[in-house]
mmCIF file of the N, C-alpha and C atoms, coordinates in Angstrom:
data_MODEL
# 
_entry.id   MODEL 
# 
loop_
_atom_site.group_PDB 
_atom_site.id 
_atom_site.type_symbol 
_atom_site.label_atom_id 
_atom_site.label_alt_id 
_atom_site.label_comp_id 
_atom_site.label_asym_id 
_atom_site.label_entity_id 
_atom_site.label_seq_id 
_atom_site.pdbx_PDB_ins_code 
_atom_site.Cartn_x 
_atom_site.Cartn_y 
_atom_site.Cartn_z 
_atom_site.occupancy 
_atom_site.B_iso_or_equiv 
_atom_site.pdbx_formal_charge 
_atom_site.auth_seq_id 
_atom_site.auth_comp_id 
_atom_site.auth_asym_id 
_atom_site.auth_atom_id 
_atom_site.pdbx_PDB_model_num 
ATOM 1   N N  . UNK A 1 1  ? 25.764 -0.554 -5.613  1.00 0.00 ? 1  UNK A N  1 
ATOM 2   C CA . UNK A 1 1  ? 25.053 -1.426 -6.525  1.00 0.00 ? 1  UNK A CA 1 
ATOM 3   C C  . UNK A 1 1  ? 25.831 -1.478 -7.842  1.00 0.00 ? 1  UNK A C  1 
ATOM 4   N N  . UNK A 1 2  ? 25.671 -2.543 -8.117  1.00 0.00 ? 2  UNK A N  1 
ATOM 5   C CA . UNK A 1 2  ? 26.557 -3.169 -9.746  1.00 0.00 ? 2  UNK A CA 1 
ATOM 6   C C  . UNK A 1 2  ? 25.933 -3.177 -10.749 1.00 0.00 ? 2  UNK A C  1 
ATOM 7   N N  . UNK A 1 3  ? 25.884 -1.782 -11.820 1.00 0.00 ? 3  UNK A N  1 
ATOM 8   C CA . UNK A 1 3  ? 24.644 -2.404 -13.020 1.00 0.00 ? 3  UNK A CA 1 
ATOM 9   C C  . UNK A 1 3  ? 25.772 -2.448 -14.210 1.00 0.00 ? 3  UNK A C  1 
ATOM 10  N N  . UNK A 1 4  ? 24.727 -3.471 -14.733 1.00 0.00 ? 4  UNK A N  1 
ATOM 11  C CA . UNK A 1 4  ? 25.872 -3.673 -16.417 1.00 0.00 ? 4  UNK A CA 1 
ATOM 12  C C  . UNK A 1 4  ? 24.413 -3.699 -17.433 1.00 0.00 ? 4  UNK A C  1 
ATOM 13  N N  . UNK A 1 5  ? 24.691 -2.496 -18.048 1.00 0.00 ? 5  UNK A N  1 
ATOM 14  C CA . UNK A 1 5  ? 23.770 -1.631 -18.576 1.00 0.00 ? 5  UNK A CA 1 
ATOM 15  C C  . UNK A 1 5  ? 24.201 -1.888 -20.205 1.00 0.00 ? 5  UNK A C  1 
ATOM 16  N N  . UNK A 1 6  ? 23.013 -2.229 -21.336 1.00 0.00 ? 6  UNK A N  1 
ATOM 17  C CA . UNK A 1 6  ? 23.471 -2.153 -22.372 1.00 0.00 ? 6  UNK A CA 1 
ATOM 18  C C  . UNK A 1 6  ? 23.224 -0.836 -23.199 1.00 0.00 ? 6  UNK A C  1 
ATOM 19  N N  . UNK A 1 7  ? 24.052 -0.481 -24.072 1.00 0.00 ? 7  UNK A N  1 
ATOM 20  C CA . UNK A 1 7  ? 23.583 1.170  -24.471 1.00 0.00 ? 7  UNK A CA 1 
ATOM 21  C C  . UNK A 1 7  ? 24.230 1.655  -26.189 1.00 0.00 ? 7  UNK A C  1 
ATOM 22  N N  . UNK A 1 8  ? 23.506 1.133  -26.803 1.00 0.00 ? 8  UNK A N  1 
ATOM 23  C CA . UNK A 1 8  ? 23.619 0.461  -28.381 1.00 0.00 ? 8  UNK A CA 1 
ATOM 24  C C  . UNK A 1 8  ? 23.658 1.772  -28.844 1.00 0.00 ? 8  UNK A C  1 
ATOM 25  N N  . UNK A 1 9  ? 23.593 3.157  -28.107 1.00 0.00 ? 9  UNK A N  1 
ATOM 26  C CA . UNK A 1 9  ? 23.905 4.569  -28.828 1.00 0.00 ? 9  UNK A CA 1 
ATOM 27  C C  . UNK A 1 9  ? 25.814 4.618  -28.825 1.00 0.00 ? 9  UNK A C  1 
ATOM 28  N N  . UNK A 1 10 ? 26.303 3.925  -28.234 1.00 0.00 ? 10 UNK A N  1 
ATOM 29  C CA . UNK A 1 10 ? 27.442 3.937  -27.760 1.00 0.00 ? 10 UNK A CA 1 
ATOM 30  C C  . UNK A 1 10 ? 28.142 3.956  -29.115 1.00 0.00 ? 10 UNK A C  1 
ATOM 31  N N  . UNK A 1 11 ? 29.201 5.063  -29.881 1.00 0.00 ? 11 UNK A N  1 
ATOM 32  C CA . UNK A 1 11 ? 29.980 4.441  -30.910 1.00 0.00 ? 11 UNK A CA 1 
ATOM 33  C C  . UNK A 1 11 ? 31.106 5.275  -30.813 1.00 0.00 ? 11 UNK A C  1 
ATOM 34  N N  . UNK A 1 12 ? 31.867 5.725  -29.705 1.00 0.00 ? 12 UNK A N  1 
ATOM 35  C CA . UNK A 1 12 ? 33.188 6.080  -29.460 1.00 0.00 ? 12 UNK A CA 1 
ATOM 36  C C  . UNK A 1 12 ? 33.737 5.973  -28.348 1.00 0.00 ? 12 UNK A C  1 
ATOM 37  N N  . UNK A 1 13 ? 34.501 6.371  -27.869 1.00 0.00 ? 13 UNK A N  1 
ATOM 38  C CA . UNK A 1 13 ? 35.383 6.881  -26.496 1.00 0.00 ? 13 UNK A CA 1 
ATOM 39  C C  . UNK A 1 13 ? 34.686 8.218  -26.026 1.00 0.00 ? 13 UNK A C  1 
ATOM 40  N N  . UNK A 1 14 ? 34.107 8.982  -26.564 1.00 0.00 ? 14 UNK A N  1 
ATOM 41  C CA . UNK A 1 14 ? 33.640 10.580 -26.276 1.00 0.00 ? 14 UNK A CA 1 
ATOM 42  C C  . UNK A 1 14 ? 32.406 10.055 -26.076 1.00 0.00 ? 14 UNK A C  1 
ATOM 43  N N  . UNK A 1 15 ? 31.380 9.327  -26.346 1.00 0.00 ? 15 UNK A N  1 
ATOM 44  C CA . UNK A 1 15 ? 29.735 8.449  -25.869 1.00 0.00 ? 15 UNK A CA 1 
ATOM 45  C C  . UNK A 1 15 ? 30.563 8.172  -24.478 1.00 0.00 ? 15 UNK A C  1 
ATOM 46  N N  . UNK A 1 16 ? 31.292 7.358  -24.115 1.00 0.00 ? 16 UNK A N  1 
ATOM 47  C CA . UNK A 1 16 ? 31.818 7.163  -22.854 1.00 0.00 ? 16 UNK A CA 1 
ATOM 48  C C  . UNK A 1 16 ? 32.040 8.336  -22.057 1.00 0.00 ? 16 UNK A C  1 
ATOM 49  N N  . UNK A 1 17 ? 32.994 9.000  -22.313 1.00 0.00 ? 17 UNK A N  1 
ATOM 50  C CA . UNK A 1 17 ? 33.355 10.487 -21.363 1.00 0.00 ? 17 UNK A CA 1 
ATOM 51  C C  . UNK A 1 17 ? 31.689 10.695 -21.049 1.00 0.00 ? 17 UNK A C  1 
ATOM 52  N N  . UNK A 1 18 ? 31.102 11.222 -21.797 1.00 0.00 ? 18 UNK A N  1 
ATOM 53  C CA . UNK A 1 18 ? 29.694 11.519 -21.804 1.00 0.00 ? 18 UNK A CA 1 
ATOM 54  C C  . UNK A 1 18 ? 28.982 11.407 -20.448 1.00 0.00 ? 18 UNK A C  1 
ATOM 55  N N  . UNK A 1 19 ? 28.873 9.606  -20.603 1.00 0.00 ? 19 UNK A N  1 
ATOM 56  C CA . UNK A 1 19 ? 28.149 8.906  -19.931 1.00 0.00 ? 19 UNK A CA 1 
ATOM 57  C C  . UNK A 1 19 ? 28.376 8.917  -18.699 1.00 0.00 ? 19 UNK A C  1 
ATOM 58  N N  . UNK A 1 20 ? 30.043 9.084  -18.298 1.00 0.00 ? 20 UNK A N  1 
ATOM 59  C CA . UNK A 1 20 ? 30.885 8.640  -17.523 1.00 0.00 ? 20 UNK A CA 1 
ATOM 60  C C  . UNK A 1 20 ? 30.411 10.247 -16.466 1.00 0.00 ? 20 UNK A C  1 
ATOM 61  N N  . UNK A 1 21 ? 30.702 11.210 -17.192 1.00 0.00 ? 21 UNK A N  1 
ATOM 62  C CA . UNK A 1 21 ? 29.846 12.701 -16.555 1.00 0.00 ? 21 UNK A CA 1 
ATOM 63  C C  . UNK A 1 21 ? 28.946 13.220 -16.084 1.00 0.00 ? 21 UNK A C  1 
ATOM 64  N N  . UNK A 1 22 ? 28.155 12.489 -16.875 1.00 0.00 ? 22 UNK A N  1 
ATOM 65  C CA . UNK A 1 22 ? 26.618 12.468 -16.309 1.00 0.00 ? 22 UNK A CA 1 
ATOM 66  C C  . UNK A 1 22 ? 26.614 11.809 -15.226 1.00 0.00 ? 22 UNK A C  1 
ATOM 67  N N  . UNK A 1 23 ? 27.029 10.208 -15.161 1.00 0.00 ? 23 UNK A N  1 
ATOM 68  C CA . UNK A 1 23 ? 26.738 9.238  -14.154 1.00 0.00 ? 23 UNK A CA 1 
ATOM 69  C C  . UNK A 1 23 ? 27.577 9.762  -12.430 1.00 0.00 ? 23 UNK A C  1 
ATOM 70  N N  . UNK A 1 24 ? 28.372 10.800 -12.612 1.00 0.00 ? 24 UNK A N  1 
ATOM 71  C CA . UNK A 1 24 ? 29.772 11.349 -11.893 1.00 0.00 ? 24 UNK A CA 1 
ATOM 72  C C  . UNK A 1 24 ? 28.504 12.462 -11.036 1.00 0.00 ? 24 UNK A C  1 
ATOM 73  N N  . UNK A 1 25 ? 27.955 13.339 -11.955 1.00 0.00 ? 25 UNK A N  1 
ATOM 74  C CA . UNK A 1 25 ? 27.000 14.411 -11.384 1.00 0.00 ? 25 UNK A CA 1 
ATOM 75  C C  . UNK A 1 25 ? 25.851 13.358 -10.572 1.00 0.00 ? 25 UNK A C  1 
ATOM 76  N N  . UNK A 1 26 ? 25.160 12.543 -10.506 1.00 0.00 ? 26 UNK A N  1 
ATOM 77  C CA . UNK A 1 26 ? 24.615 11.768 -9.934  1.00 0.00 ? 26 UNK A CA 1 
ATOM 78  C C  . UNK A 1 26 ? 24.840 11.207 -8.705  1.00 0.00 ? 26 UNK A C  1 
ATOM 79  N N  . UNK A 1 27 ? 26.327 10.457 -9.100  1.00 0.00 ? 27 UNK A N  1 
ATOM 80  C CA . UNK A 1 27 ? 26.768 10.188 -7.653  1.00 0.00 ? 27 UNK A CA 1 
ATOM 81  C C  . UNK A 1 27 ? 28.852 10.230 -7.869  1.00 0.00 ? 27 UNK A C  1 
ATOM 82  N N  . UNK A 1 28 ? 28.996 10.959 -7.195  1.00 0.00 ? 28 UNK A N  1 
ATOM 83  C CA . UNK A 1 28 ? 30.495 11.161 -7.303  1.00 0.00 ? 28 UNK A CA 1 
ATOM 84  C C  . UNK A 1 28 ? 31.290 10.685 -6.937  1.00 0.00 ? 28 UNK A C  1 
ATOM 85  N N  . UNK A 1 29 ? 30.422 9.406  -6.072  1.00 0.00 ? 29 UNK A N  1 
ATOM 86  C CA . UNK A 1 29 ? 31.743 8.023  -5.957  1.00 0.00 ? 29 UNK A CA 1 
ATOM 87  C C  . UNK A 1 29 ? 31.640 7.147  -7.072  1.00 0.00 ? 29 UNK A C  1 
ATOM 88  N N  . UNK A 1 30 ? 31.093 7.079  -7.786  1.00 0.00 ? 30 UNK A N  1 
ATOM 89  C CA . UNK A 1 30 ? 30.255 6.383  -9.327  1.00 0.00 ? 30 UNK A CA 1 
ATOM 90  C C  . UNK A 1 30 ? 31.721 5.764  -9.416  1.00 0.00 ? 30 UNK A C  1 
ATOM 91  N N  . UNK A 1 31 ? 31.841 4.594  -9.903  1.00 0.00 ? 31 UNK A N  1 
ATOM 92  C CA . UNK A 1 31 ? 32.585 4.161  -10.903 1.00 0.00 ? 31 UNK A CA 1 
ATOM 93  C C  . UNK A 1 31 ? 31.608 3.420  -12.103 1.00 0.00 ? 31 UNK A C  1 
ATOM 94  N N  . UNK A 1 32 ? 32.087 4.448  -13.316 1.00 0.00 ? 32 UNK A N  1 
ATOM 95  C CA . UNK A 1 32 ? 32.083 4.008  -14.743 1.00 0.00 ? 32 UNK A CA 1 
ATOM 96  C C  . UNK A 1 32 ? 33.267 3.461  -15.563 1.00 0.00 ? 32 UNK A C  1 
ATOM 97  N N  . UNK A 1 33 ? 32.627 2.091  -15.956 1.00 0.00 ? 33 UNK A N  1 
ATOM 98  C CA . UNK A 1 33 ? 33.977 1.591  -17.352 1.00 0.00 ? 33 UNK A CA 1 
ATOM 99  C C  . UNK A 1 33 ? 32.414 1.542  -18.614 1.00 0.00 ? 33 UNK A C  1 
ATOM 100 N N  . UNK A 1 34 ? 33.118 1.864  -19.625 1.00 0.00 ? 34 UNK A N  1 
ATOM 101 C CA . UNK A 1 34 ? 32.298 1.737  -20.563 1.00 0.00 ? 34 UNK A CA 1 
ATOM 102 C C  . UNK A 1 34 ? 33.314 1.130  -21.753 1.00 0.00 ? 34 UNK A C  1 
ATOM 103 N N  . UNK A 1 35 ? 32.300 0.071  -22.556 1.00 0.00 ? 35 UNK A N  1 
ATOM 104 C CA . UNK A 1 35 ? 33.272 -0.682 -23.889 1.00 0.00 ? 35 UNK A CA 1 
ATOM 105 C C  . UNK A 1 35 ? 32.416 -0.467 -24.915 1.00 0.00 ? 35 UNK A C  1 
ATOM 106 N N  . UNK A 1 36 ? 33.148 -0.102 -25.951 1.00 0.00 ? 36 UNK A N  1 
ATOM 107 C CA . UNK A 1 36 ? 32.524 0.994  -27.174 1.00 0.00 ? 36 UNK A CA 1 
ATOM 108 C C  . UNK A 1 36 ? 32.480 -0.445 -27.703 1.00 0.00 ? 36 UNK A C  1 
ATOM 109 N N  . UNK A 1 37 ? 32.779 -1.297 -28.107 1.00 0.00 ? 37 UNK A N  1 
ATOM 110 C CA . UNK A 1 37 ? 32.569 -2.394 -29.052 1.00 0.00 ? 37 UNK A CA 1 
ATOM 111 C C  . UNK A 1 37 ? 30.849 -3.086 -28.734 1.00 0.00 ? 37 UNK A C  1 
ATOM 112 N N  . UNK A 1 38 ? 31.341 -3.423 -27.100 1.00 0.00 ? 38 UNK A N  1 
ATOM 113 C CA . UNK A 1 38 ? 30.252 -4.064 -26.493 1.00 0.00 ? 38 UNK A CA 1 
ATOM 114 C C  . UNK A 1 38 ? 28.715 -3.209 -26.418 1.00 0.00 ? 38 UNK A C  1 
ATOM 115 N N  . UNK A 1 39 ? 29.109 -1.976 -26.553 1.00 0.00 ? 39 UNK A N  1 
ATOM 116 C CA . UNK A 1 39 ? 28.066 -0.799 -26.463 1.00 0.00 ? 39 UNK A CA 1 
ATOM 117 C C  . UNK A 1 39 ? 27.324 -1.075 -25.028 1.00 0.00 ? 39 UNK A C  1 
ATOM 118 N N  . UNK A 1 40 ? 28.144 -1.407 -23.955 1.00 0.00 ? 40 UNK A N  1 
ATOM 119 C CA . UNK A 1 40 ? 28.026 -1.258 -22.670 1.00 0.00 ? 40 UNK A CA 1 
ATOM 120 C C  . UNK A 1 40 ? 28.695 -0.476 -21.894 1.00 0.00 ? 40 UNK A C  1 
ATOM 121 N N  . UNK A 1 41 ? 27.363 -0.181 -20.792 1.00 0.00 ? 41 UNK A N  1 
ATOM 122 C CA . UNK A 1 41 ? 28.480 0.841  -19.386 1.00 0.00 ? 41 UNK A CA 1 
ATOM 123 C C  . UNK A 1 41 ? 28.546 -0.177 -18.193 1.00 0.00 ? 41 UNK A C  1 
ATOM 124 N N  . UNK A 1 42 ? 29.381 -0.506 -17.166 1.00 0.00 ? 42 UNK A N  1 
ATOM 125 C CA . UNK A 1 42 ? 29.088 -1.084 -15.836 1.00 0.00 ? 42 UNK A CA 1 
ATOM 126 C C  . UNK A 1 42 ? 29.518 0.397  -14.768 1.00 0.00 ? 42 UNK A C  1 
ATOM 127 N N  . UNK A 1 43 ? 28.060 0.041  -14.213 1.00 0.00 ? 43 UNK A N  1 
ATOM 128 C CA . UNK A 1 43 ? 28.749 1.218  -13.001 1.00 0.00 ? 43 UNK A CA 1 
ATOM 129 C C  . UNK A 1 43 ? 28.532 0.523  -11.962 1.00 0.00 ? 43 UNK A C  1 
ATOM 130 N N  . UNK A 1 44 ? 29.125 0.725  -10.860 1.00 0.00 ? 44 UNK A N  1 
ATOM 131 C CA . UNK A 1 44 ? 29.478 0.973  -9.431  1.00 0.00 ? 44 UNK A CA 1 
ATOM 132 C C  . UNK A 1 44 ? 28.643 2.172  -8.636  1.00 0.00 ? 44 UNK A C  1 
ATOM 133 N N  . UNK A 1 45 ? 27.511 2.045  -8.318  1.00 0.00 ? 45 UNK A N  1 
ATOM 134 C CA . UNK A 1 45 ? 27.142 3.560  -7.677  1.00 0.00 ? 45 UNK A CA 1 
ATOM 135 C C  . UNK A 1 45 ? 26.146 2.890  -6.792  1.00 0.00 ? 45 UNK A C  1 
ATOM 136 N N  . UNK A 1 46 ? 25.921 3.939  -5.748  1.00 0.00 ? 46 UNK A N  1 
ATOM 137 C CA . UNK A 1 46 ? 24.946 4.172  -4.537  1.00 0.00 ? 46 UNK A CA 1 
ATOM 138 C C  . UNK A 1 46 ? 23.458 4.389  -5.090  1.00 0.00 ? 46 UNK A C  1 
ATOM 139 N N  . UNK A 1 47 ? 23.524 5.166  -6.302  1.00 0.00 ? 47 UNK A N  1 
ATOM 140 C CA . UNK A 1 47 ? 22.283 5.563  -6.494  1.00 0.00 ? 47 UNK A CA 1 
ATOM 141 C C  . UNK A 1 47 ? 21.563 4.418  -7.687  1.00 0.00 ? 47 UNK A C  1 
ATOM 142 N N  . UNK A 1 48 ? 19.996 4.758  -7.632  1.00 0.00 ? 48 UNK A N  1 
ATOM 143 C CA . UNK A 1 48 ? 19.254 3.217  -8.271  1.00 0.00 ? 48 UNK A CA 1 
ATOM 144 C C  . UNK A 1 48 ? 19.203 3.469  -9.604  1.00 0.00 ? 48 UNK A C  1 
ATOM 145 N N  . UNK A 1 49 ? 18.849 2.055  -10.021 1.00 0.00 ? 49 UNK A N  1 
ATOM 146 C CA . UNK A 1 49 ? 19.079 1.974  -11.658 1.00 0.00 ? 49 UNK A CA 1 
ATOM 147 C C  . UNK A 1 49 ? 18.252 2.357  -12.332 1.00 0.00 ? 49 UNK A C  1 
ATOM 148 N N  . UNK A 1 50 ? 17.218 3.271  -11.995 1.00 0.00 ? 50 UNK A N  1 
ATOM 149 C CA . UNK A 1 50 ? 16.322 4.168  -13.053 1.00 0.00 ? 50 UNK A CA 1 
ATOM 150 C C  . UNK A 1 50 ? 17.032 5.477  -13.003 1.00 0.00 ? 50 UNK A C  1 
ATOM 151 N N  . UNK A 1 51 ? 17.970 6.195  -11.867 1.00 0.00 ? 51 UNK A N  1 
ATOM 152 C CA . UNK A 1 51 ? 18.303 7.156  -11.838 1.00 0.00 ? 51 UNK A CA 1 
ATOM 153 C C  . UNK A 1 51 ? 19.256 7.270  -12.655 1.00 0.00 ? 51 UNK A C  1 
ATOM 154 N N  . UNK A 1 52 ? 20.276 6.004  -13.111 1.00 0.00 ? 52 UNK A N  1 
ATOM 155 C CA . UNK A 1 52 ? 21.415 6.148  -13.808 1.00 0.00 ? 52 UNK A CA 1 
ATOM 156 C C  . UNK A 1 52 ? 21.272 5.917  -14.826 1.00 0.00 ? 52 UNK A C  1 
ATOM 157 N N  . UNK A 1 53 ? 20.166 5.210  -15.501 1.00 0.00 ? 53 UNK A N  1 
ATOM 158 C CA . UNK A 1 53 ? 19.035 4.901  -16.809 1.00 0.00 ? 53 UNK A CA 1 
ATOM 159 C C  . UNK A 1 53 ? 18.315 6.245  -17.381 1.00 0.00 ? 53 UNK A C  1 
ATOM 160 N N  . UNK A 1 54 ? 18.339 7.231  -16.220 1.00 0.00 ? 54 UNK A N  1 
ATOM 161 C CA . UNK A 1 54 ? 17.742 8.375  -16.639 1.00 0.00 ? 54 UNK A CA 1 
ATOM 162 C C  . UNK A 1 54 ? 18.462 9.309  -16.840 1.00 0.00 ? 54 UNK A C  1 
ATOM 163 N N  . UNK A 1 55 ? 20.149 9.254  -16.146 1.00 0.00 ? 55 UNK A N  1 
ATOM 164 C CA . UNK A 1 55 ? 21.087 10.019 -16.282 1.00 0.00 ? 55 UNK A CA 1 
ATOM 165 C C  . UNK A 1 55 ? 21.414 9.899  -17.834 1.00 0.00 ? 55 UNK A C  1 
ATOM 166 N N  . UNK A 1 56 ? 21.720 8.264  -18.055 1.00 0.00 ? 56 UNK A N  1 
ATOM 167 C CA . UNK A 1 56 ? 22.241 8.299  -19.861 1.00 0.00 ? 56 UNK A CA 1 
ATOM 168 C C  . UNK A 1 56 ? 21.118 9.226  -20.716 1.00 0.00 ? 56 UNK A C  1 
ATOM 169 N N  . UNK A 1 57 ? 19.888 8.880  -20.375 1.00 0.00 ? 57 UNK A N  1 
ATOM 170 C CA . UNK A 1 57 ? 19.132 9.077  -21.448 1.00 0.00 ? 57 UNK A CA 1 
ATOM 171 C C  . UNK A 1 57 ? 19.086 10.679 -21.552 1.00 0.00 ? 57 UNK A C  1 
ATOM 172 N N  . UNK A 1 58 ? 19.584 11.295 -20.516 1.00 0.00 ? 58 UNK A N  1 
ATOM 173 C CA . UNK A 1 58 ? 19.667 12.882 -20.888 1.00 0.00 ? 58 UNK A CA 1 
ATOM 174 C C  . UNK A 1 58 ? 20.710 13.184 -21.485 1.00 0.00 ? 58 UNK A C  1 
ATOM 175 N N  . UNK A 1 59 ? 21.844 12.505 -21.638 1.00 0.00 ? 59 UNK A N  1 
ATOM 176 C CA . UNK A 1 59 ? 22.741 12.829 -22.449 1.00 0.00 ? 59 UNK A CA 1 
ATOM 177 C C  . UNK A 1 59 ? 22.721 12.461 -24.149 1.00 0.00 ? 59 UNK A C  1 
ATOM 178 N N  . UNK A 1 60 ? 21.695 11.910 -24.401 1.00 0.00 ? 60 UNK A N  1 
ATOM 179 C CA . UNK A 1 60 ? 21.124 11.167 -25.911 1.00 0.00 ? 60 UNK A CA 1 
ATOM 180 C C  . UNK A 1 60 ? 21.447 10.066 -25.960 1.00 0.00 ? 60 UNK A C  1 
ATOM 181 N N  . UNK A 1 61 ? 21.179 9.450  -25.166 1.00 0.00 ? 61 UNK A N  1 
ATOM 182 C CA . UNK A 1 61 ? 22.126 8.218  -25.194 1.00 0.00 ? 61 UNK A CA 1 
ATOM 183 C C  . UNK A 1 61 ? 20.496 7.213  -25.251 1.00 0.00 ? 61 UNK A C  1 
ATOM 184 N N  . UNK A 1 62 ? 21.036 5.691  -25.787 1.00 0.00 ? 62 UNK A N  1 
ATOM 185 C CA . UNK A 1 62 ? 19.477 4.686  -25.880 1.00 0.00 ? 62 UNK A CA 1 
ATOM 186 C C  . UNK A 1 62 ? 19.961 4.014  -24.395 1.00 0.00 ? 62 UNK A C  1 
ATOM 187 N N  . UNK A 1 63 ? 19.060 3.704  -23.521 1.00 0.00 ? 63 UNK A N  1 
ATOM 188 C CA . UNK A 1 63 ? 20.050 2.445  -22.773 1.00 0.00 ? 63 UNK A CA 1 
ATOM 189 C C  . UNK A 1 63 ? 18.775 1.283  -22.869 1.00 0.00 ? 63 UNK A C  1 
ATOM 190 N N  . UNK A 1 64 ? 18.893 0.233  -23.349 1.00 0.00 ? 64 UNK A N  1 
ATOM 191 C CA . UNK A 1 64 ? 18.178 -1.171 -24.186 1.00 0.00 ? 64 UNK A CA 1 
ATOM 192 C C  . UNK A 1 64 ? 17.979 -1.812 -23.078 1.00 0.00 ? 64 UNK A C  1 
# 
């Protein structure tokens, strides 16, 4: 599944690593790109979009 997730906590490259870790422990075929400008993540994963909505939000993250 393809989500393009907006996430307005986003304000570096290290908010990314973050996100990108969390979303990895979830599902470990995950592909994460995240754009610090856009304050978006798109992932690539098996697992559903409250689980990966719930993954950011444990890392402090907002996802909008």
């Amino acid at each position: 599944m393809a989500l393009e997730l907006k996430v307005p906590s986003i304000a570096c490259t290290g908010c990314i690593d973050t996100i990108t870790k969390a979303v990895m422990e979830l599902d470990s075929s995950a592909s994460v790109k995240g754009d610090v400008q856009g304050k978006s993540v798109s992932v690539e994963t098996t697992a559903s979009e409250e689980a990966v909505k719930e993954a950011i939000v444990k890392t402090g993250h907002t996802v909008a």
